[in-house]
C-alpha positions in Angstrom: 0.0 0.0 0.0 0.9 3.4 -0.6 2.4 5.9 1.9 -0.8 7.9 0.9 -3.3 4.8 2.0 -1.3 4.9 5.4 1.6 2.2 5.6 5.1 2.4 6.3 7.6 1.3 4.1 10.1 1.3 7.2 12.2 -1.8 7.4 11.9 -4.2 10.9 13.0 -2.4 13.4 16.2 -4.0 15.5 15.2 -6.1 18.1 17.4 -3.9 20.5 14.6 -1.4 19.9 12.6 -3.4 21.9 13.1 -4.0 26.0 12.4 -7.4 27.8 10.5 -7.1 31.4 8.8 -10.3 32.6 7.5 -11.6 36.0 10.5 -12.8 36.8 13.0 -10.0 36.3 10.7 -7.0 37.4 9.8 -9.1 40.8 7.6 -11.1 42.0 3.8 -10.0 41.6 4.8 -8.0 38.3 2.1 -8.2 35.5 4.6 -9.6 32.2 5.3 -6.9 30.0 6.3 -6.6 26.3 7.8 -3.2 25.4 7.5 -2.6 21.1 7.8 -0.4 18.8 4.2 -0.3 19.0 3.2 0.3 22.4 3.9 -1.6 26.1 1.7 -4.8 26.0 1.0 -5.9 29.4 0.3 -9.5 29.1 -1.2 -12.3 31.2 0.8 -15.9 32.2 -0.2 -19.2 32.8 1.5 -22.5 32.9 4.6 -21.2 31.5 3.2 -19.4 28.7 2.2 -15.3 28.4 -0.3 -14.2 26.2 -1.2 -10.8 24.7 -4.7 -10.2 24.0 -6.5 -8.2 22.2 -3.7 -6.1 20.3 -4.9 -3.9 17.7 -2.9 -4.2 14.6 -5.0 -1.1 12.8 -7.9 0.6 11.8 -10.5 1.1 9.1 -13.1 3.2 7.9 -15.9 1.1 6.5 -15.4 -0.1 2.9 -11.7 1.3 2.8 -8.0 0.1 3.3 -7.3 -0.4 6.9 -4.1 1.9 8.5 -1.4 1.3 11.3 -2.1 2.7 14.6 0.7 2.7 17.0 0.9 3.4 20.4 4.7 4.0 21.2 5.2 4.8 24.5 1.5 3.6 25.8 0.9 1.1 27.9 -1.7 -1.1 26.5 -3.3 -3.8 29.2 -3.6 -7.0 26.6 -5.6 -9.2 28.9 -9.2 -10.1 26.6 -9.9 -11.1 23.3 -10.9 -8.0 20.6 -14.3 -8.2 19.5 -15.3 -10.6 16.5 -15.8 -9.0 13.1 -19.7 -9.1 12.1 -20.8 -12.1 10.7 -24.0 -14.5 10.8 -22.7 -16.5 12.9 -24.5 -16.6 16.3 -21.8 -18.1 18.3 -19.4 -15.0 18.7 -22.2 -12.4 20.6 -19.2 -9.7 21.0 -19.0 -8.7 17.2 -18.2 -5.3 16.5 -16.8 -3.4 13.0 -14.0 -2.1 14.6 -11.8 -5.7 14.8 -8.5 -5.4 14.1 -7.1 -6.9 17.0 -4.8 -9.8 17.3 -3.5 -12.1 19.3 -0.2 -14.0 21.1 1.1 -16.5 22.7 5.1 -16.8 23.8 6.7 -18.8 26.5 10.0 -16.2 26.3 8.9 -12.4 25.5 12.9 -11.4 25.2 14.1 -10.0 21.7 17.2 -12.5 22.3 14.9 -15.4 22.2 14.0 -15.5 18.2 11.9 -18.2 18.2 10.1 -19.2 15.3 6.3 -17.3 14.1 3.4 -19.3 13.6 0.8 -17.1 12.6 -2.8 -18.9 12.1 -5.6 -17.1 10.1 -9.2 -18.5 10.7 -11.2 -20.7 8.8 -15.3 -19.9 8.0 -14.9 -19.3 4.0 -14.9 -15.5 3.9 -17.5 -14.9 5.7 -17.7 -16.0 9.6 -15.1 -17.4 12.3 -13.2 -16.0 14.5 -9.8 -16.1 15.7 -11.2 -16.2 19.7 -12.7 -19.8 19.1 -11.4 -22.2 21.3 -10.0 -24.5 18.9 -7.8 -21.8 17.7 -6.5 -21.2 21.1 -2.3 -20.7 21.1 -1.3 -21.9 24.7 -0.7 -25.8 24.4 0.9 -25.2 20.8 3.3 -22.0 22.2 4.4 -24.2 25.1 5.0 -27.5 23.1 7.0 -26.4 20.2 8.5 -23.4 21.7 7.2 -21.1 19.2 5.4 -17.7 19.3 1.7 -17.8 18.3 -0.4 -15.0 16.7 -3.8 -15.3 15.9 -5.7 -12.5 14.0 -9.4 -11.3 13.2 -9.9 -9.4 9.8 -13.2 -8.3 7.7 -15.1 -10.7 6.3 -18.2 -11.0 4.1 -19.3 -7.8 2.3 -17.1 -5.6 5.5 -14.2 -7.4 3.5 -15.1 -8.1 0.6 -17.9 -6.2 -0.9 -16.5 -5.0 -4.3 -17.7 -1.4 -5.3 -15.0 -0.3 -7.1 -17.0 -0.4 -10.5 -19.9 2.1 -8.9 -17.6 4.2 -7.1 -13.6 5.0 -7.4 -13.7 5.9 -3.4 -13.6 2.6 -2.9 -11.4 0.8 -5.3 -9.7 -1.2 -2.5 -13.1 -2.9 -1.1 -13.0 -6.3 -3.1 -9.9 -6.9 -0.9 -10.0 -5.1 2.3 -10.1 -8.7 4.4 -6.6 -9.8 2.8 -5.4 -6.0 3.4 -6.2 -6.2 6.7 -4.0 -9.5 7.0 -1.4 -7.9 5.0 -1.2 -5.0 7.5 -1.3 -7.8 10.6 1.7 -9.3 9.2 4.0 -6.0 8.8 2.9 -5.3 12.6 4.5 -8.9 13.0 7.6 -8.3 11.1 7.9 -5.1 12.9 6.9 -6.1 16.4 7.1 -9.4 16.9 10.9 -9.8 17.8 9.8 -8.0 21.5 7.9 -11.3 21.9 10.3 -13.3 22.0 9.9 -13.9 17.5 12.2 -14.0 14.9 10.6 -11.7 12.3 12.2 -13.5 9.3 10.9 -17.1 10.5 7.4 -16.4 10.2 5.1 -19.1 9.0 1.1 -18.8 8.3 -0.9 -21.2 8.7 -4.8 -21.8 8.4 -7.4 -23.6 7.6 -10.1 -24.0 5.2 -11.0 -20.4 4.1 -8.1 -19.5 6.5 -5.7 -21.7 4.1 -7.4 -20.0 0.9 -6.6 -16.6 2.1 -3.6 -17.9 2.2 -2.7 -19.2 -1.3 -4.0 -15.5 -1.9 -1.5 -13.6 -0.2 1.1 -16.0 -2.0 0.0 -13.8 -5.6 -0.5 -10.9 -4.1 2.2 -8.5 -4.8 2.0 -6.5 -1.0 2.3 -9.6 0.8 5.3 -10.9 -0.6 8.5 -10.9 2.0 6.2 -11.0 4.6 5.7 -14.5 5.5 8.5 -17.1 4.5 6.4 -20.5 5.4 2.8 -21.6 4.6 0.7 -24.0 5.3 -2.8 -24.5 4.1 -4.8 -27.0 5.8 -8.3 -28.2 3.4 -8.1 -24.4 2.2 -7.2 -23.6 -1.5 -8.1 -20.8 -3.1 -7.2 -21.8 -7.4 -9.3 -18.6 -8.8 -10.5 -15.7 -7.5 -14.1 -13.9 -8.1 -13.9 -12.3 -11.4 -14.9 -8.3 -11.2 -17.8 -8.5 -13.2 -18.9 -10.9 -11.2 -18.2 -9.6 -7.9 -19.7 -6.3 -9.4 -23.1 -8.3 -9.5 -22.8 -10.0 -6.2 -22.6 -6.6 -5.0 -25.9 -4.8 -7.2 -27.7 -8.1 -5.4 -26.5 -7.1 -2.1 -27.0 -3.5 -2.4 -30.8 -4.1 -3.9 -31.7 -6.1 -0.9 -30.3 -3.4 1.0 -32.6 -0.7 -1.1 -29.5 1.3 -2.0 -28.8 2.6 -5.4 -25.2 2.0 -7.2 -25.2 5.3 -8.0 -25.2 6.9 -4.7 -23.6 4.6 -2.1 -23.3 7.2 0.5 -26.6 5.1 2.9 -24.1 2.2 3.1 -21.6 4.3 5.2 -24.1 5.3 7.7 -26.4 2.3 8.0 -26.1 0.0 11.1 -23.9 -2.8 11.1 -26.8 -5.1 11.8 -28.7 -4.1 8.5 -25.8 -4.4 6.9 -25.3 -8.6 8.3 -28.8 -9.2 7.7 -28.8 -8.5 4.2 -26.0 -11.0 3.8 -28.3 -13.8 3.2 -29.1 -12.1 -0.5 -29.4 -15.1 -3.4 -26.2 -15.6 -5.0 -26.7 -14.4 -8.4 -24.2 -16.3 -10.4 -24.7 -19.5 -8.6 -27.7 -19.8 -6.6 -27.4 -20.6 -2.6 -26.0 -17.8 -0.3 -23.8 -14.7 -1.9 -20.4 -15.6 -2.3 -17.7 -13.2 -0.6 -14.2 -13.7 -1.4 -10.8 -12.0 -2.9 -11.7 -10.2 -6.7 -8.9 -9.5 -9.0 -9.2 -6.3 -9.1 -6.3 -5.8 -10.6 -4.7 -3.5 -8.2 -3.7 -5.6 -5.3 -4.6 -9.5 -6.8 -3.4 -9.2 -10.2 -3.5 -13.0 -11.5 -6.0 -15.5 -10.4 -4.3 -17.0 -6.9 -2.8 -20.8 -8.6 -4.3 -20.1 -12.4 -2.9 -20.8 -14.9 0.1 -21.7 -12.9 1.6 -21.3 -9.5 2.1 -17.7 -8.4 6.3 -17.2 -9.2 6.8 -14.7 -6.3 6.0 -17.6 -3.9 7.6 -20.5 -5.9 10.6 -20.2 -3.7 8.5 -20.6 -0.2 8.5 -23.6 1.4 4.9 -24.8 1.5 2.3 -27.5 3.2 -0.5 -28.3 2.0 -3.4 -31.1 3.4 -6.7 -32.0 3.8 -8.8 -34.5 5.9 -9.8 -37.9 4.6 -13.5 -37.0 5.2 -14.3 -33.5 4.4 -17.5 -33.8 3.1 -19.3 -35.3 5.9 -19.0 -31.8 8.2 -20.7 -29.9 5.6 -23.4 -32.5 5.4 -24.4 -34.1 8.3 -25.9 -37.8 8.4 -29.6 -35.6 9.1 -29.3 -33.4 6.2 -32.2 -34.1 3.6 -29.6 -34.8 1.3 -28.7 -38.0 2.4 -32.0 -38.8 4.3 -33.5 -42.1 2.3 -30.5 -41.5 0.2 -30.5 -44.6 -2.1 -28.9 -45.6 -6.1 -31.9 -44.6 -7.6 -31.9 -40.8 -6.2 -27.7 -41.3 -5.6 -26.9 -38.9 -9.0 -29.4 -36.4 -8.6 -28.6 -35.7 -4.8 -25.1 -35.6 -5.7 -25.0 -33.4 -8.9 -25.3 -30.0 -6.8 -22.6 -30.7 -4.3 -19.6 -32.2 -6.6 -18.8 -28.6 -7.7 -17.7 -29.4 -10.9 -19.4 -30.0 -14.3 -19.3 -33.5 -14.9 -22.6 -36.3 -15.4 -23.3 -37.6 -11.5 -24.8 -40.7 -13.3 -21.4 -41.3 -14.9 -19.4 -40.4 -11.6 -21.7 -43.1 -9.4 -21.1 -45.4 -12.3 -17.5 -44.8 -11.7 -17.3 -45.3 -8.3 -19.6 -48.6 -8.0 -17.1 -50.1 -10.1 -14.0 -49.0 -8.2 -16.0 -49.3 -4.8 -18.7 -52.3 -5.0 -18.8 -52.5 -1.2 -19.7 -48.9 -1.2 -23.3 -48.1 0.0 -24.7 -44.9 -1.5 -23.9 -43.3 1.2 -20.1 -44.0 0.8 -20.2 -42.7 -2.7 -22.2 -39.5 -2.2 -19.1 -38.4 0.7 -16.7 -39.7 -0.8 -17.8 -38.3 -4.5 -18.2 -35.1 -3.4 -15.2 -34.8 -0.8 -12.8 -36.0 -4.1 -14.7 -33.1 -6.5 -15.2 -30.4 -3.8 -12.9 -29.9 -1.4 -9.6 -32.2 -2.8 -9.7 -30.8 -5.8 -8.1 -27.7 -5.0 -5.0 -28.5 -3.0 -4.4 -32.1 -6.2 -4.5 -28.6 -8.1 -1.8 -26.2 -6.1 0.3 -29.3 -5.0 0.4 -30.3 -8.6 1.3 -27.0 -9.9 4.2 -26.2 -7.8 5.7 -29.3 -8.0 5.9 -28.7 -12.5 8.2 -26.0 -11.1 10.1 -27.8 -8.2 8.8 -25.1 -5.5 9.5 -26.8 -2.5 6.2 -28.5 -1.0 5.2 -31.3 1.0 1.3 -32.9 1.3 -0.4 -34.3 4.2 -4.0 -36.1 4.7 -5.4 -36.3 8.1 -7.3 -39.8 8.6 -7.9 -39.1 12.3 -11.3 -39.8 12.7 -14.1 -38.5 15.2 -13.9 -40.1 18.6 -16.9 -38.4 19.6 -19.1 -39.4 16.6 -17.1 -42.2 14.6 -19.6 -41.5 11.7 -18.4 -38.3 10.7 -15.1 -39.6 9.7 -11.9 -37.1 9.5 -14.2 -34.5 8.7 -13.7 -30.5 7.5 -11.7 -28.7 10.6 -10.5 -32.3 12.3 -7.1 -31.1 12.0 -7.6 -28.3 14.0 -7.6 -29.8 18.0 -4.7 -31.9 16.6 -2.1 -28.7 15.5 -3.5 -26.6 18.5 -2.7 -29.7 21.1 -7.1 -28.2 22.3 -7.9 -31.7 21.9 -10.3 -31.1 24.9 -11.8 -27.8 24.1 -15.5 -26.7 23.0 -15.8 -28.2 20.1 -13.0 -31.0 19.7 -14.2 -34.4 18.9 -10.8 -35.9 19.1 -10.8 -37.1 22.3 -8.4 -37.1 24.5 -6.8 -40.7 24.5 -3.5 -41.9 23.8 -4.0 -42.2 19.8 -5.4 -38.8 19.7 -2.5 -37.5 21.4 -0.4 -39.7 19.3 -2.0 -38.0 16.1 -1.9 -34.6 18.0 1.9 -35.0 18.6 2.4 -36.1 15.0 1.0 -32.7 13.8 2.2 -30.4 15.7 6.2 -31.4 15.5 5.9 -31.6 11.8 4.2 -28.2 11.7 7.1 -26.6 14.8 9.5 -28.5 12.2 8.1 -27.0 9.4 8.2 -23.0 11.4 11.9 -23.5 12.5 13.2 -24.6 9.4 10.8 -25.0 6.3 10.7 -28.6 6.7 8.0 -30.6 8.5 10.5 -33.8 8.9 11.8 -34.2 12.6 12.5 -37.4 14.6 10.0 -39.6 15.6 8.7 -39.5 12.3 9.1 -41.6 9.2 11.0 -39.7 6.4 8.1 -37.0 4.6 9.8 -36.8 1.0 8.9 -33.4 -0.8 6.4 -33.8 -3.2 6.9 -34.5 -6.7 4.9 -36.0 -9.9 6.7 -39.6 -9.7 6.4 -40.2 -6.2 3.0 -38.0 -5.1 4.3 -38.7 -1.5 1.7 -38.0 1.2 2.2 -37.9 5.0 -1.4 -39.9 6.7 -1.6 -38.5 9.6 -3.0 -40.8 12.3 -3.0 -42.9 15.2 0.2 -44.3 13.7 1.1 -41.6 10.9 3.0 -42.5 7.6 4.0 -41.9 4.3 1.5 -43.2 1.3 2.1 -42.2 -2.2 -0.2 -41.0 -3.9 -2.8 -42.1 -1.8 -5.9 -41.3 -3.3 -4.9 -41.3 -6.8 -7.8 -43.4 -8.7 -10.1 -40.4 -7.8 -6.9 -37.7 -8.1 -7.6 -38.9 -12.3 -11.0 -39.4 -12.4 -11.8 -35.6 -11.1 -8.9 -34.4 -13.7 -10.6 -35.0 -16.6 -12.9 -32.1 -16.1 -12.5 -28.3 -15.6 -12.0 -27.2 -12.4 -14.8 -24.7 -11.3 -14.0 -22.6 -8.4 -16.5 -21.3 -5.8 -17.0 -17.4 -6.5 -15.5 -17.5 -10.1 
């Protein structure tokens, strides 16, 4: 971004910028303290580990490119979460616009320390989550793989990614204000972090599902680059992003359910934030359902499509992860979904057609399967169809691209299945208890026994491995070859975890024999 829009082009600050107070060396009773070049973070500790709530990373008038705010010299009490950034989603009540707040978790807050970044951006598409979900909490993973974590809430849904810039040139950044805002989270890490104990040019991000797509954005996005120098998307891809003639319609169907006219946008600015989230539930206009929301190349800050027609080239050098669970599928549609409710051969193809994603004959894809699968019940095929065509797709894509071009890469599946509900498989977001070590928090269905802590273990080392060094292989482990188009080498993570090649790759062909279509395109 441009000095004009409010960003620094200053280079990281030297970590002797920064002093070191903790408990222990201002005295006993002392609150921890963190002193940056952005303020004095008081934090809180527990079990060996201090965390810094609630830091605010910048701020943003609605519809426009967020801007530092620093408070050198304050004193800034980082004890509770920021507020959630408004969404639909009923589980976050403390949602407010102004969200830029992150958040860490370090077990050694002195410059000297340079331990390794792990930065995790939250899953929900583009839409909803929150980086103040349990799940996504950093104090097991900080204290096992002596690490600094950040977590971070940004815009979302049409605060992030409502595109206007073809009704009005005030707001030509809008399409991508939600990857902005993470762009401007990690240049407060690069110039912050080292008075937390990080190493500001070990920083790895990591996320999952629409967390992981942001992601593979950032990697072709020209403002981003030098900012992170690991990643890691886990069942997140992001191949194309929304077009601007389509986003420009999303947007005329969001603003005419709002009763504003594109030629005068100026009721949007004023309008309560709650009109504003209920409208979200407009009819998609280019594909039916709920409005998309996601990153538009607008071709001023995305500039090619995020892994079309190739792998971005200013992130081919980036050491990357990618992964996804065995059983993705079955947490977008549960077992009491109407979809697969008296689901049987006969109705198999036409309850399948709308979830695969892709345009290919269902009757063709169950004929397929029966043949490769005859102990398959309908049921099987119908998850198993539409994890392979909707949600593997993506990462067979990215994985596939970099290795044409021998970008370092490794791939990972997650087979870990629910202890608390062994139907649902290794579904969509299993893999987060395991990274976080919150195998026992609100919302795990890991359990807590030894082979999910085996699993947990498994997961987390390769991922510390991965931060410290760009490479998830560490002892313990059987060797994780990079991958590459002979070999297709995949790390199952499990139980017992191991190396498979190309694991899944009967399905892997029968999906590439069709275009790929891409939510949001």
């Amino acid at each position: 971004m441009s000095e004009a829009g409010g960003w620094s082009r200053r280079g990281v600050l030297g970590a002797g910028a920064a002093a070191w107070l903790t408990t222990a060396a201002r005295g006993a009773g002392q609150a921890p303290l963190a002193d940056a070049p952005a303020g004095r973070f008081v934090g809180t500790a527990r079990d060996g580990v201090i965390a810094f709530r609630g830091i605010r990373y910048g701020r943003a008038e609605r519809f426009r490119a967020p801007r530092p705010e620093p408070r050198a010299g304050q004193t800034v009490a980082a004890h509770g979460f920021g507020p959630v950034c408004p969404q639909r989603d009923k589980r976050y009540p403390t949602q407010a616009e102004d969200c830029l707040f992150l958040n860490i978790w370090t077990a050694d807050p002195h410059p000297a320390a340079r331990k390794p970044v792990m930065l995790y951006i939250h899953g929900g598409a583009y839409s909803n989550g929150s980086a103040t979900d349990p799940l996504n909490d950093g104090q097991a993973l900080a204290r096992r793989g002596d690490v600094v974590v950040v977590t971070v809430n940004h815009r979302l849904n049409a605060f992030g990614y409502l595109y206007l810039a073809r009704f009005d040139p005030r707001f030509a950044d809008s399409g991508n204000l939600g990857q902005l805002d993470l762009v401007l989270a990690l240049r407060w890490v690069r110039d912050n972090i080292a008075a937390f104990g990080g190493d500001p040019s070990r920083v790895m991000v990591f996320g999952q599902s629409g967390g992981g797509a942001k992601i593979a954005t950032m990697m072709a996005m020209p403002a981003a680059e030098g900012l992170f120098h690991r990643a890691a998307t886990m069942s997140g891809q992001q191949v194309t992003a929304s077009g601007p003639l389509h986003a420009t319609e999303r947007a005329r169907a969001y603003l005419a359910k709002l009763g504003v006219g594109e030629a005068d946008l100026a009721p949007l600015l004023t309008m309560p934030v709650a009109r504003l989230v209920e409208a979200l539930d407009t009819a998609d206009p280019i594909l039916g359902g709920g409005l998309y929301f996601g990153p538009v190349l607008d071709m001023r800050w995305l500039t090619r499509h995020p892994f079309w027609p190739d792998a971005p080239p200013q992130s081919n050098t980036l050491p990357m992860l990618l992964g996804n669970t065995h059983d993705e599928a079955r947490a977008f549609i549960g077992l009491d979904s109407p979809r697969v409710q008296g689901l049987s051969w006969d109705n198999l193809a036409q309850r399948m057609a709308p979830e695969l994603k892709v345009d290919i004959l269902p009757e063709w894809v169950v004929a397929q399967y029966r043949a490769q699968f005859p102990d398959w019940s309908p049921l099987d095929v119908f998850y198993g169809a539409v994890t392979a065509g909707r949600s593997w797709r993506g990462q067979v894509m990215e994985a596939e691209a970099r290795a044409q071009v021998g970008a370092p890469s490794w791939v990972y599946q997650v087979d870990f299945a629910s202890r608390t509900d062994p139907r649902r498989g290794a579904f969509h977001t299993m893999d987060i208890p395991l990274v976080f070590g919150t195998l026992d928090a609100p919302g795990s269905q890991t359990g807590t026994a030894a082979d999910a802590r085996a699993a947990s273990a498994a997961m987390q080392e390769s991922f510390v491995a991965f931060a410290r060094a760009g490479d998830p292989n560490h002892a313990g482990l059987e060797r994780w070859p990079a991958y590459d188009l002979a070999r297709r080498a995949t790390m199952i993570f499990d139980a017992r975890s191991g190396v498979e090649n190309d694991p899944r790759r009967w399905q892997r062909e029968l999906f590439a024999r069709v275009p790929y279509i891409q939510p949001g395109s």
